[in-house]
Backbone bond lengths (Angstrom), bond angles and torsions (degrees), N, CA, C in turn:
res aa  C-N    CA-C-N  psi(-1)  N-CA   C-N-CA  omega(-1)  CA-C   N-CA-C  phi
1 X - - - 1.438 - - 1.528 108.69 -
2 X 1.599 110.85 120.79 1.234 119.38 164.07 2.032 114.52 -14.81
3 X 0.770 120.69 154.99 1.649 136.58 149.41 1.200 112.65 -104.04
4 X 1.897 112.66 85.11 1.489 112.28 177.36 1.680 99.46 -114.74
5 X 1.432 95.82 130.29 1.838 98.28 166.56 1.497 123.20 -83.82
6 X 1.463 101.02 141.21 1.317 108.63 -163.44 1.602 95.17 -75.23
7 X 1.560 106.97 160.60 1.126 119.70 -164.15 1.779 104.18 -95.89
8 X 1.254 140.09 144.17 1.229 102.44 -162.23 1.889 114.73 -110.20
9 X 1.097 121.74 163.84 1.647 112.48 -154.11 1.547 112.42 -58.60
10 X 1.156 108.92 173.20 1.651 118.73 -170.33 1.359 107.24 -74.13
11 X 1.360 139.39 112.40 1.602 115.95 157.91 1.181 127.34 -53.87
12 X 1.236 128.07 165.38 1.511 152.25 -178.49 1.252 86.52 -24.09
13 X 1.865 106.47 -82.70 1.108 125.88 -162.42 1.670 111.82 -36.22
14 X 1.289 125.92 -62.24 1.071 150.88 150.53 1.699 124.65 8.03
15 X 1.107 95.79 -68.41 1.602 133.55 161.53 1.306 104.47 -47.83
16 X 1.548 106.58 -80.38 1.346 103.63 -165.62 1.613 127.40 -65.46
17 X 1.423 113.50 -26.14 1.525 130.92 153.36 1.938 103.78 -26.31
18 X 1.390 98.98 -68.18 1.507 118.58 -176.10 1.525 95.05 -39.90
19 X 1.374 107.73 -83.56 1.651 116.57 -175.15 1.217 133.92 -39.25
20 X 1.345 106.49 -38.90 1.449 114.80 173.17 1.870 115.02 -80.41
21 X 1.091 121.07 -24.02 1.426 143.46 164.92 1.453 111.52 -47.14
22 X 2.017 94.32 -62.89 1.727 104.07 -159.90 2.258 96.47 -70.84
23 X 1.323 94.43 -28.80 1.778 108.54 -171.31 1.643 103.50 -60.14
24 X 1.556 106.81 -36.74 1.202 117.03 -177.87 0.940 120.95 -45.93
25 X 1.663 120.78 -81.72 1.309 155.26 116.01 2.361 115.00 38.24
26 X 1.537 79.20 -55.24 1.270 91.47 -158.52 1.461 117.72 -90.09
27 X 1.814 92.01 -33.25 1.453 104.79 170.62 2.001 97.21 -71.10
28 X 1.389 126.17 -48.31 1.492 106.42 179.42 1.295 114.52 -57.72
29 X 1.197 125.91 -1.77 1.274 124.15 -163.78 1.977 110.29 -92.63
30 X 1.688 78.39 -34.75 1.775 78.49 -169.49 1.783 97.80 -97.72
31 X 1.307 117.04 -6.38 1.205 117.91 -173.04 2.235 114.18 -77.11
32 X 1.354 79.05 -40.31 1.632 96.29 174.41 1.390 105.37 -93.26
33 X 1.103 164.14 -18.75 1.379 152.92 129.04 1.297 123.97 -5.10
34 X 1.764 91.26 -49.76 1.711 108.03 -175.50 1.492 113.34 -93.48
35 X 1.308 109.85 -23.87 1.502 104.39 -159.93 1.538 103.33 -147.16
36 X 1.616 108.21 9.63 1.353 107.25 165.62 1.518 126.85 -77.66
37 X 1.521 120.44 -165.30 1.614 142.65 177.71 1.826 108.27 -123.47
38 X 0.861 97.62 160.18 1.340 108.09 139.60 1.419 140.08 -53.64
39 X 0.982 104.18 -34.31 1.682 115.21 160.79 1.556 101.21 -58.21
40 X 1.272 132.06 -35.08 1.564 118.59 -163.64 1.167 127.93 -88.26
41 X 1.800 102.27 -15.25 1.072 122.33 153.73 2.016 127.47 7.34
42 X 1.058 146.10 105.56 1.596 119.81 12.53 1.664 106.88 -86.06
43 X 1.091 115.12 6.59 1.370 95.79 176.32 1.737 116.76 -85.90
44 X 1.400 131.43 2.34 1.415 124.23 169.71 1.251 99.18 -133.67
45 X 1.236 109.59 155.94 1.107 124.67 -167.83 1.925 113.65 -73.42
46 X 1.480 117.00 154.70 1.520 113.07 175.56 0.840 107.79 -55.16
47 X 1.466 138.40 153.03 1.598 127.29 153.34 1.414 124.82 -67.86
48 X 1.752 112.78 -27.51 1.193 138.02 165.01 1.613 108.71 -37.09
49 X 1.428 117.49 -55.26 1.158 119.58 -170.28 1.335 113.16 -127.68
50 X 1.586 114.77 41.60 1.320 114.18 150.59 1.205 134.33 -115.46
51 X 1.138 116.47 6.84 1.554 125.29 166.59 1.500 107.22 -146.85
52 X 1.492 111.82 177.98 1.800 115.62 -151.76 1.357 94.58 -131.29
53 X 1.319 117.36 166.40 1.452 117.15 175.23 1.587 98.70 -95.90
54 X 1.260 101.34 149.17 1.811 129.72 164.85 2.217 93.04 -44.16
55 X 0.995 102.48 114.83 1.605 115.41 -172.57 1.905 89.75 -80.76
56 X 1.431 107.93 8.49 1.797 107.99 171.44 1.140 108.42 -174.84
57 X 1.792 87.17 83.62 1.587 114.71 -171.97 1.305 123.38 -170.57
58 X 0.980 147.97 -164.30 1.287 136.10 160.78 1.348 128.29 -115.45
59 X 1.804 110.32 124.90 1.209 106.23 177.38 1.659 114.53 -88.90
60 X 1.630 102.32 -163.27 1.402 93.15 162.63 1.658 114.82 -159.05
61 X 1.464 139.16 178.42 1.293 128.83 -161.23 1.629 99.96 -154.80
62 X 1.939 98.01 99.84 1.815 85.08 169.77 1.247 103.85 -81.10
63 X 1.623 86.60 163.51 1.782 102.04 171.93 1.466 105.47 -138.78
64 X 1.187 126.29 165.46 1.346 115.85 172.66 1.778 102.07 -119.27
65 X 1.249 125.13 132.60 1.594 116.79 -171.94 1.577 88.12 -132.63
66 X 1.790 98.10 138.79 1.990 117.04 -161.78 1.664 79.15 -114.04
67 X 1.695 106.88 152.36 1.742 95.79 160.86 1.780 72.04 -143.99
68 X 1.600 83.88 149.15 1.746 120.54 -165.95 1.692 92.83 -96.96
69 X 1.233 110.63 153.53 1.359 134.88 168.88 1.190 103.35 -45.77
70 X 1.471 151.39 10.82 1.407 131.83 -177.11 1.596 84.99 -145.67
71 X 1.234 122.17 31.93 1.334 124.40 159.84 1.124 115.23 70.56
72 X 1.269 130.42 10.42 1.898 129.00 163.95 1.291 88.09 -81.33
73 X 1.793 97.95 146.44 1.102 137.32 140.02 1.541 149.56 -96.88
74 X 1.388 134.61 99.31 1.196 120.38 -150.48 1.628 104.60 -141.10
75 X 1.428 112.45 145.85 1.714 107.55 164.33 1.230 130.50 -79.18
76 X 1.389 121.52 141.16 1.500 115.09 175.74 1.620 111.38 -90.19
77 X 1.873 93.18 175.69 1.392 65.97 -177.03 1.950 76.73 -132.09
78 X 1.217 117.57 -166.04 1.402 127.99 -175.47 1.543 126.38 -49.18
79 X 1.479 94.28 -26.04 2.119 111.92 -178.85 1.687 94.31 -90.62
80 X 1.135 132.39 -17.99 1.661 122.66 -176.89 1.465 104.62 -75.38
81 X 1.192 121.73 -60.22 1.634 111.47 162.33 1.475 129.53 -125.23
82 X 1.177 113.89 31.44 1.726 97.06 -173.29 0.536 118.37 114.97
83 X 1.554 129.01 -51.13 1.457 134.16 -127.32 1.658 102.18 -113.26
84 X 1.138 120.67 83.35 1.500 118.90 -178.37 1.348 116.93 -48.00
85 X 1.302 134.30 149.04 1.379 134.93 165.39 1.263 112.27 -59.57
86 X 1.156 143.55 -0.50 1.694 131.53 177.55 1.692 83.68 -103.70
87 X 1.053 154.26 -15.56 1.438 141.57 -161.10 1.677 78.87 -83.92
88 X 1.529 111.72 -53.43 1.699 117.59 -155.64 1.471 89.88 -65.93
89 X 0.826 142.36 -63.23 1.856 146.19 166.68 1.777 95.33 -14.75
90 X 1.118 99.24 -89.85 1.693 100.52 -177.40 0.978 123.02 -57.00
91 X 1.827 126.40 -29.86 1.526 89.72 153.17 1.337 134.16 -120.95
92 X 1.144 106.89 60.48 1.470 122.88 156.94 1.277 160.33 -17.68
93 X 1.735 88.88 -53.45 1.754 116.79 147.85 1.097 124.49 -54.03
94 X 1.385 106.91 -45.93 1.865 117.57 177.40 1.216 112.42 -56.64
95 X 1.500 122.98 -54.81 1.320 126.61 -165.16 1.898 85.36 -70.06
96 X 1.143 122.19 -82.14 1.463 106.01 -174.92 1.489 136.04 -7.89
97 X 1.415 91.75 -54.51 1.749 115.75 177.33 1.360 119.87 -63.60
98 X 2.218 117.92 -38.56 0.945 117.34 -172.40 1.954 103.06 -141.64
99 X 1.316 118.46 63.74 1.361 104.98 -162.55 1.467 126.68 -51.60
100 X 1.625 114.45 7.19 1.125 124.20 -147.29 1.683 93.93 -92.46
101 X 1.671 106.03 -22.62 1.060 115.90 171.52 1.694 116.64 -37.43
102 X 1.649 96.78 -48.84 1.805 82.81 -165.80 1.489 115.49 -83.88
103 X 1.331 102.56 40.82 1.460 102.29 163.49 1.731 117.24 -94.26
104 X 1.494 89.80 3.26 1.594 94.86 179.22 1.534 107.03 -102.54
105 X 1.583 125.81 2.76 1.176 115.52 -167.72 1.484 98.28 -113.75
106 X 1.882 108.18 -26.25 1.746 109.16 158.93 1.833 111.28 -55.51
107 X 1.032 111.42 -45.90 1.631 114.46 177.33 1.354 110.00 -42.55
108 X 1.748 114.59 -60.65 1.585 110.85 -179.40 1.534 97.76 -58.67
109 X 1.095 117.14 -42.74 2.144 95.66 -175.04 1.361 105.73 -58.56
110 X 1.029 117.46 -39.54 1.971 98.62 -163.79 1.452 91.92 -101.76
111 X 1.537 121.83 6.43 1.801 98.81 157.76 1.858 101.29 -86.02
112 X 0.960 138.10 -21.55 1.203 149.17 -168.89 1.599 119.85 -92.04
113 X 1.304 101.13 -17.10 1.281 111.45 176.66 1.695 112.42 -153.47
114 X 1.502 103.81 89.04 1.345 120.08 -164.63 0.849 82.68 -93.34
115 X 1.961 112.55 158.80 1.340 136.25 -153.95 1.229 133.61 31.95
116 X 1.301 108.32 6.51 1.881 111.82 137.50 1.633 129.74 -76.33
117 X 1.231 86.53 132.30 1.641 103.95 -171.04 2.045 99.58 -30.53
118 X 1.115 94.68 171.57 1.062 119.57 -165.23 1.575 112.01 -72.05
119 X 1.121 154.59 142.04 1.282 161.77 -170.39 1.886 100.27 -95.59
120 X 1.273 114.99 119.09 1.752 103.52 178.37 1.822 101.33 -137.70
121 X 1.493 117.51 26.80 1.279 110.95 -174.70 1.240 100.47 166.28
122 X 1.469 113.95 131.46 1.782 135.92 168.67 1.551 112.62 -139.23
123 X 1.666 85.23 135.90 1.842 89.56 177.75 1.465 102.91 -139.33
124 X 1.283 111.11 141.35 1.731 122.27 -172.54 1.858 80.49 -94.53
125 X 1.943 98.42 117.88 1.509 108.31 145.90 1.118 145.09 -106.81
126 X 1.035 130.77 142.83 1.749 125.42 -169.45 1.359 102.60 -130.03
127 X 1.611 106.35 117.48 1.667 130.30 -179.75 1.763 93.01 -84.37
128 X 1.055 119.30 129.73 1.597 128.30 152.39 1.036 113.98 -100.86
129 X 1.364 121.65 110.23 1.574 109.24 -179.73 1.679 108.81 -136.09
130 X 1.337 120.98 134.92 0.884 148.50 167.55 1.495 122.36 -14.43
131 X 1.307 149.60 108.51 1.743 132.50 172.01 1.389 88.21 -111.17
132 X 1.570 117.27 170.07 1.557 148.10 139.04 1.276 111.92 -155.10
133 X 1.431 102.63 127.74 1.286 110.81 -156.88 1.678 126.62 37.29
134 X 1.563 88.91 62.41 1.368 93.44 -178.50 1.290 147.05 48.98
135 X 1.511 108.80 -5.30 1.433 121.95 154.53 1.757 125.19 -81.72
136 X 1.000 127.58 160.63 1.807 123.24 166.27 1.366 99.36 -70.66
137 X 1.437 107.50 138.11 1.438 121.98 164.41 1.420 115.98 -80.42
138 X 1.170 110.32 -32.77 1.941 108.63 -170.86 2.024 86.77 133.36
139 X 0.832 107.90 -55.54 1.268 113.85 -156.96 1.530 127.84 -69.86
140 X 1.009 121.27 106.25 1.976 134.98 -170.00 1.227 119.74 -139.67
141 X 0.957 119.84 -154.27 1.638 120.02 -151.12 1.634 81.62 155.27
142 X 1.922 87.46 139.61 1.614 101.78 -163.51 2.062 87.39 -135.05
143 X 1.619 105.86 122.63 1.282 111.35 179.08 1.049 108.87 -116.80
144 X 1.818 128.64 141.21 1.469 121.08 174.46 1.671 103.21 -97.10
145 X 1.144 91.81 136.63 1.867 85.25 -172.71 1.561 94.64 -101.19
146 X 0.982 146.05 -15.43 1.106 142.22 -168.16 1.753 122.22 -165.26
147 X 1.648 126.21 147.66 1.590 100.35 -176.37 1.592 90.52 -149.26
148 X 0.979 133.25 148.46 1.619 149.34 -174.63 1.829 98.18 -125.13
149 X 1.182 107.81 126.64 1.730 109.46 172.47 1.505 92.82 -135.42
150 X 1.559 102.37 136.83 1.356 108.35 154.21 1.271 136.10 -23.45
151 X 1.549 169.26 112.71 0.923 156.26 162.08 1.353 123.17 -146.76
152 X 1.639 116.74 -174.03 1.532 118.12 -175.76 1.970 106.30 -67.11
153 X 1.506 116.22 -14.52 1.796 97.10 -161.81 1.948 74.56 -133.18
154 X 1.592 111.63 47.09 1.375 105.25 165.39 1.500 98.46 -91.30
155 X 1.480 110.79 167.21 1.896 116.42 -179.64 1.352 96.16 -74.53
């Protein structure tokens, strides 16, 4: 048998460090649950994944779609620049408020994909589509929330 020395017990002090720590902890824990953000993250929950859609209702699906100087149009997806679709979800408002913005998210594509044609237009889309009982009905409706075009007073 090994020769291991025992470690020796916790003082008072010790203890109570622990307790007052784990109390800490727990009260932020249940406090931001209820009344936290996303910012507080890990202590509140995502918003993404804290509630469910109505299984007979309508969900919906952004996308962001780039069209290149030779007139294709296509969607990206999170590996083309970075830019995950829950970032484009959250900021949403912005692009609404300032579409001029997504001339910075065409930039990450053609920094990311050199010697592809040129980027001259981005539009944030939003599919509404239909569930009952949690399946698609057929039925949607397609909104552009936002559109960036090439031009002379683009960034």
């Amino acid at each position: 048998m090994p020769n291991v020395a025992a470690e020796p017990p916790l003082t008072r002090r010790g203890k109570l460090a622990r307790i007052a720590a784990t109390l800490a902890m727990t009260l932020a824990l249940m406090e931001t649950s209820l009344w936290g953000t996303d910012d507080f993250f890990p202590f509140a929950p995502f918003k993404m994944y804290s509630h469910a859609h109505d299984p007979d209702g309508w969900a919906n699906s952004t996308s962001l779609i780039l069209t290149d100087a030779t007139g294709r149009s296509f969607p990206i997806g999170d590996n083309d620049t970075g830019f995950r679709r829950a970032e484009l979800e959250g900021q949403l408002s912005r692009f609404r408020e300032d579409p001029a913005l997504l001339a910075l998210v065409a930039e990450a594509y053609e920094d990311a994909h050199p010697g592809s044609p040129e980027i001259v237009a981005a539009e944030v889309r939003i599919v509404h589509y239909e569930l009952k009982d949690g399946e698609r009905t057929g039925a949607e409706r397609t909104e552009i929330a936002a559109v960036w075009t090439e031009g002379p007073d683009a960034p």
